[in-house]
N, C-alpha and C positions, 0 to 999 in steps of 0.2 A: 119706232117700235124696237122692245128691247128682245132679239130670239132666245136670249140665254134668263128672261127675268126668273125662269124657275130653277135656273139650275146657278146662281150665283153662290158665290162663296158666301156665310153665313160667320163672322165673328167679333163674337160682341157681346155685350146683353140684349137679352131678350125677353119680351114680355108674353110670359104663355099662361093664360088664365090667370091668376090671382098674384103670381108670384114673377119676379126678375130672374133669368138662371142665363148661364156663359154659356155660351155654345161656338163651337167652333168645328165645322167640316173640312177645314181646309188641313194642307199636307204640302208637305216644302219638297220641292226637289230641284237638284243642279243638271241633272242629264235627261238627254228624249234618247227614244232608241229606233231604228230601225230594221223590224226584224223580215227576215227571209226564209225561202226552201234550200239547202243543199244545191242543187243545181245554179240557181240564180245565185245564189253566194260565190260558188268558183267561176262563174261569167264574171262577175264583180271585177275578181282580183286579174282578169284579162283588163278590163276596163279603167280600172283601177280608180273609177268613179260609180255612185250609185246614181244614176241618169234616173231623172224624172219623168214617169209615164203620163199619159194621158187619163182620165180618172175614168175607170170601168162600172163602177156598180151603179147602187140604187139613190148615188150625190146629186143634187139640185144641178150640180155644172160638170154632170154626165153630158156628152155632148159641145160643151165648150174648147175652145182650143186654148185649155191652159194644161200646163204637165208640172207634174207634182211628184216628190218623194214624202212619203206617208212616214210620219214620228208620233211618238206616243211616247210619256211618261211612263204608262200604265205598266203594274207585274201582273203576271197570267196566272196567278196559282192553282187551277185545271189545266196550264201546257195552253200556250201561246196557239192560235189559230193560224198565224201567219207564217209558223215554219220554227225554224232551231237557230240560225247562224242570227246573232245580235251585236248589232254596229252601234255602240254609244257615242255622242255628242256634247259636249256643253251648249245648254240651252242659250248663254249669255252671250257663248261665241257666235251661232247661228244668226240670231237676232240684230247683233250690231247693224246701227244704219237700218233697217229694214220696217215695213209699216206691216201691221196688223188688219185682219178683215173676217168677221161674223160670217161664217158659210150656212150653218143647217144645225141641226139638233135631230140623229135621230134616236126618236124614242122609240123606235119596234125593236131595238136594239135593250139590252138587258148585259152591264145600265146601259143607260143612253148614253151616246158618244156625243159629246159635244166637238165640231168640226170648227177650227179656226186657220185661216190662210197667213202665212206669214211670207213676203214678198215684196220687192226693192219697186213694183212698179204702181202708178198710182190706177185705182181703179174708182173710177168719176161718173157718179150715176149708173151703176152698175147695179142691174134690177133684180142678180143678187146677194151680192159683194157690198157689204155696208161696213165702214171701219169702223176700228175696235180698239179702245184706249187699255191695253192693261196696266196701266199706274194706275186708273181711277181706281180706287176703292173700293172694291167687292162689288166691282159692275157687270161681272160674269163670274165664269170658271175659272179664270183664269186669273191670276196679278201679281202683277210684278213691282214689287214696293221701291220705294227712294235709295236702298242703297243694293238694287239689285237681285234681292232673294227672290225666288220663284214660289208660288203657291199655285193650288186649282182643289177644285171641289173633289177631295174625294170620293163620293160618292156617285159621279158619273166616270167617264171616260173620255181623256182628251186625246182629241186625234189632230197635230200638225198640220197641214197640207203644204210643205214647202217647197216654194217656186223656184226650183235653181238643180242644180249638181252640187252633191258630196264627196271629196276628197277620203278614198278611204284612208292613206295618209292620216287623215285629222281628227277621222275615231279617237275618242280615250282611250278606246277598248273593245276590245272585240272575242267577245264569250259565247257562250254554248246553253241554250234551255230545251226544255221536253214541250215536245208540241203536243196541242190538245189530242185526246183519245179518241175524240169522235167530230170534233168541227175543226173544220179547214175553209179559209177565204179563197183558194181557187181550186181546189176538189171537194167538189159537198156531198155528201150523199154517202161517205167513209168510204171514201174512196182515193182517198190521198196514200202514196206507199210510205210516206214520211208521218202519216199518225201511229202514235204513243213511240215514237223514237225521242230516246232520252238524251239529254242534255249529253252527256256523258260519251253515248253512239255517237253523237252529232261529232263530237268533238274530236273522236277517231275519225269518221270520214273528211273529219274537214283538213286537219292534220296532215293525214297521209296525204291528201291532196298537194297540200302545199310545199310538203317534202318530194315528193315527186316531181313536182315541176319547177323546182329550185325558188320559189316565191319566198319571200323572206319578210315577215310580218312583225315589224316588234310591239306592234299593241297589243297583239296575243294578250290575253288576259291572265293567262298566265308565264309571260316571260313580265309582266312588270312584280309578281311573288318574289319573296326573297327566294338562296337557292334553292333551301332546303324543301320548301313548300316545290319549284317548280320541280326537284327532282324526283317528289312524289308523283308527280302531274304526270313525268316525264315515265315512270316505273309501269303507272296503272295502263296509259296506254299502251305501254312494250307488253305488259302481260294480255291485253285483248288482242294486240297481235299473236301472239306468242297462241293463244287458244284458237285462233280461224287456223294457224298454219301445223298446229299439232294434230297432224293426220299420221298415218301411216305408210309413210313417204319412202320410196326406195331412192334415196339419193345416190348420185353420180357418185363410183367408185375414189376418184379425184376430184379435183376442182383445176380444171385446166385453162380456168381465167386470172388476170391481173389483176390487182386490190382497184381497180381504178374499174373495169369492167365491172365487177362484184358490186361495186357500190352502184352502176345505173341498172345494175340487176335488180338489185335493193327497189330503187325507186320504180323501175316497173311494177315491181310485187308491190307496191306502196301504193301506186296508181290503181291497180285492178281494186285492192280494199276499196280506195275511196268510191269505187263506182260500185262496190257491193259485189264483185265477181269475186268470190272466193274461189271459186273452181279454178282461175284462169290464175290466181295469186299462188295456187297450191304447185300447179302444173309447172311454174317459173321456177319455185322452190326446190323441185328435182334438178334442179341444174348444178346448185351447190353439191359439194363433195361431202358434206354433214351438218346435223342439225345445230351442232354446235357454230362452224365456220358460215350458215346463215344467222342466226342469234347472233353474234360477234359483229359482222357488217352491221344489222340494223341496228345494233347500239349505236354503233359509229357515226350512221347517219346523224339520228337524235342527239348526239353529244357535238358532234362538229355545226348543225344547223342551230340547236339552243343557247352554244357555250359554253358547255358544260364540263364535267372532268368524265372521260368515258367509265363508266362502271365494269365490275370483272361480272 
């Protein structure tokens, strides 16, 4: 029995009442993505792998002792359920060597996600793990033709489940989206503090983070821009700093630290943003001797960590 026979790919002709017409549902893509919360994203770069959990919800092999990192194709254009921080992959590179397997369809889902296991071990009468050819030709969601291209239905939702560890190393990319306004896969109820935070937000907290704790990421998605693009990227974030810290600040008469103190003054102040403590970012801020001589540091951060030529 085929689980996916309603949700295969469709391209061809077709015969609909009286007449032959082309149809085609399918949709090409080279990358799955795996997206997260803020918090679990700066665990990540400790780890400096996305470690495979055990499968929590309402999946047929809820209960099984397999562990999985969750991928998906899919764009969110109502803001992503699963959080902001997005770790890209080549689908072709994941797959090498590895067998496919039929997990579930659920349809209370809108659309339906269609669920496929992709995994290096064999699973032999597994009652309910059935393998999955994607060369065959429009045998599901899913297919992957003769010289490699990816397709899937789109019209549902593909969801990965891959059996192994990810290399954040091996991201293409690693970008920034808006998460849903009102649904969230582990706060439901709008009760997540990361619903309707913008791509853009995200990008700020994730940043500072990274500049804080000296992690040095070059898939950033935006250090592979040319300069001028990244030094845009580089501008919009200094001015969202630049607006948490424009209070009205009595700064230190002098500045009676070293350029080398000053800068891991920086990255404290850098650290509180990414936790959302603005209070505790402003309070650091009176340490500088003026608002000018903090603005000056935190360019310097940004230009010595991107590469860049520091701006006046």
């Amino acid at each position: 029995m085929n689980i996916f026979e309603n949700q295969k790919i469709i391209k061809g002709i077709q015969r609909r009442g009286q007449k032959d017409i082309w149809l085609d549902n399918s949709r090409e893509f080279l990358e799955v993505h795996h997206i997260t919360h803020l918090p679990a994203a700066k665990y990540l770069m400790q780890s400096e792998q996305i470690i495979p959990q055990l499968i929590q919800d309402k999946s047929r092999l809820n209960g099984e002792l397999i562990k999985v990192v969750w991928l998906s194709p899919n764009e969110w254009h109502d803001g992503s359920i699963y959080g902001n921080i997005r770790f890209s992959y080549r689908l072709s590179d994941l797959v090498r060597n590895k067998k496919f397997y039929t997990v579930e369809v659920m349809s209370e889902y809108t659309p339906q996600a269609c669920r496929i296991l992709i995994s290096d071990k064999d699973y032999v009468d597994h009652e309910i793990i059935k393998p999955y050819d994607p060369g065959a030709e429009y045998s599901g969601p899913l297919h992957i033709d003769s010289t490699g291209r990816n397709f899937y239905n789109k019209a549902v939702n593909i969801e990965f489940m891959f059996e192994g560890e990810l290399n954040i190393e091996d991201a293409l990319k690693i970008d920034f989206v808006t998460h849903h306004k009102e649904l969230c896969n582990i706060n439901p109820n709008n009760s997540c503090p990361d619903s309707e935070m913008t791509g853009q937000s995200a990008k700020l907290f994730f940043i500072c983070h990274l500049l804080a704790n000296g992690i040095k990421m070059g898939n950033l998605a935006i250090c592979k821009e040319n300069k001028d693009i990244l030094i845009r990227e580089i501008t919009k974030i200094l001015e969202m700093i630049y607006k948490i810290l424009d209070q009205d600040i009595q700064y230190a008469e002098r500045s009676q630290y070293s350029e080398d103190s000053k800068m891991q003054l920086v990255r404290a102040i850098l650290g509180r943003i990414s936790e959302k403590d603005n209070e505790a970012a402003i309070v650091l801020s009176k340490i500088f001797g003026s608002r000018k001589e903090l603005y000056t540091t935190l360019k310097k951060i940004f230009a010595e960590y991107f590469a860049v030529k520091e701006e006046n």
